[in-house]
C-alpha positions, 0 to 999 in steps of 0.5 A: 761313010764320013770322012773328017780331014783334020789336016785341013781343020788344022791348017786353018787353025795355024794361019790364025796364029800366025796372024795374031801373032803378026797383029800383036807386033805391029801395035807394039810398033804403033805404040812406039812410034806414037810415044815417039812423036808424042814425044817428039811433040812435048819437047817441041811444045817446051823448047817453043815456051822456053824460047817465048820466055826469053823472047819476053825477058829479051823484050822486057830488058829492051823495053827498060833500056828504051825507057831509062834512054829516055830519062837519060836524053830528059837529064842530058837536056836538062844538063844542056840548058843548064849550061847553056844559061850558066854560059849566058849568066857568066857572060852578063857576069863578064860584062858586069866586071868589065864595066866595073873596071871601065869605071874603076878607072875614071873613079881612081882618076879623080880620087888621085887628082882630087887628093893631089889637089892643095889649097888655093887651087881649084879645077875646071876643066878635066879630060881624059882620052885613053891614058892621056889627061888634060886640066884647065884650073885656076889659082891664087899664085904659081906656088900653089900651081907648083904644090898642085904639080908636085902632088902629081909627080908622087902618084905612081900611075901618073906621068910627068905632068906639062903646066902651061900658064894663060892669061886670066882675071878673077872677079873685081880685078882680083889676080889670078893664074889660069893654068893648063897641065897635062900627063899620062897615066897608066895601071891606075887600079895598082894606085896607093890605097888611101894613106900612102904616099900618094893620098898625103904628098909631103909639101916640097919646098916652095919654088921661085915664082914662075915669070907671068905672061904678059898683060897678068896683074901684078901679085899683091 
């Protein structure tokens, strides 16, 4: 007689669905967690592009900032030597003034002693050391020496001039006086220009004739 045991068939038959119904949650489980790190991946992935983009916009900026330093030193330099000969050109403009107003001087000197001059005197000799003036010349009578010294006295940079006569013959025996003056002189740029006082002194009256030293020749 055979016996068929159907418990035993169907025991078998219940692990299986046990099983399959394990397997199936368990790839659900790896499909979660490879969505998971896939994931987890992609956002690393973006976050890294993300951040090497900025590294290059940061590296980009620096690299237009280290250039326009770079102009920016070029212009600075440029600017530096700029100074630097504007200095060295105002220091020859300087020296140009100061040598001019070195020989203003001398040049008013001459014009004011020259303008003071009248006729029948003329000069030999003149100097000048500092702001004092020394001037040998000659003339015909004293009264022209007078003329000459008041002229002097109607400069405003001019001091009260010293006349000292000496002894002196012309050519042929002719009658001479030699004369010395001196005075000091001071802010001979603030003169008179031409046609004040200065450049047409009127004629004072004339003096009484000076004593001659001895041995002059009698006046004619």
């Amino acid at each position: 007689m055979i016996r068929i045991n159907l418990l035993a068939e169907a025991r078998p038959q219940r692990k299986k669905k046990g099983v399959s119904a394990l397997g199936g949650a368990g790839r659900l489980n790896t499909l979660l967690m490879g969505g998971v790190i896939g994931l987890a991946i992609l956002i690393g992935i973006v976050h890294y592009w993300v951040l090497r983009s900025q590294i290059k916009a940061q590296e980009e900026k620096i690299r237009i900032a280290q250039v326009e330093v770079a102009r920016l030193e070029a212009v600075l330099k440029e600017v530096k030597d700029f100074e630097a000969k504007k200095a060295r050109l105002q220091r020859k403009v300087d020296l140009i003034n100061q040598l001019k107003q070195n020989q203003r001087g001398p040049v008013r000197l001459m014009d004011e002693v020259s303008k003071a001059l009248p006729d029948l005197v003329w000069l030999e000799r003149m100097e000048y050391h500092g702001h004092a003036i020394a001037i040998d010349g000659k003339a015909f009578n004293p009264p022209a020496v007078a003329n000459f010294v008041a002229n002097l006295k109607l400069v405003p940079s001019f001091q009260e001039p010293k006349v000292e006569f000496t002894a002196c013959s012309g050519p042929a025996g002719s009658s001479l006086y030699c004369f010395k003056t001196s005075f000091g002189f001071s802010n001979i740029d603030r003169t008179q220009p031409d046609g004040g006082a200065a450049a047409k002194p009127a004629e004072p009256p004339q003096p009484a004739e000076p004593s001659k030293p001895a041995g002059q020749p009698k006046k004619a």
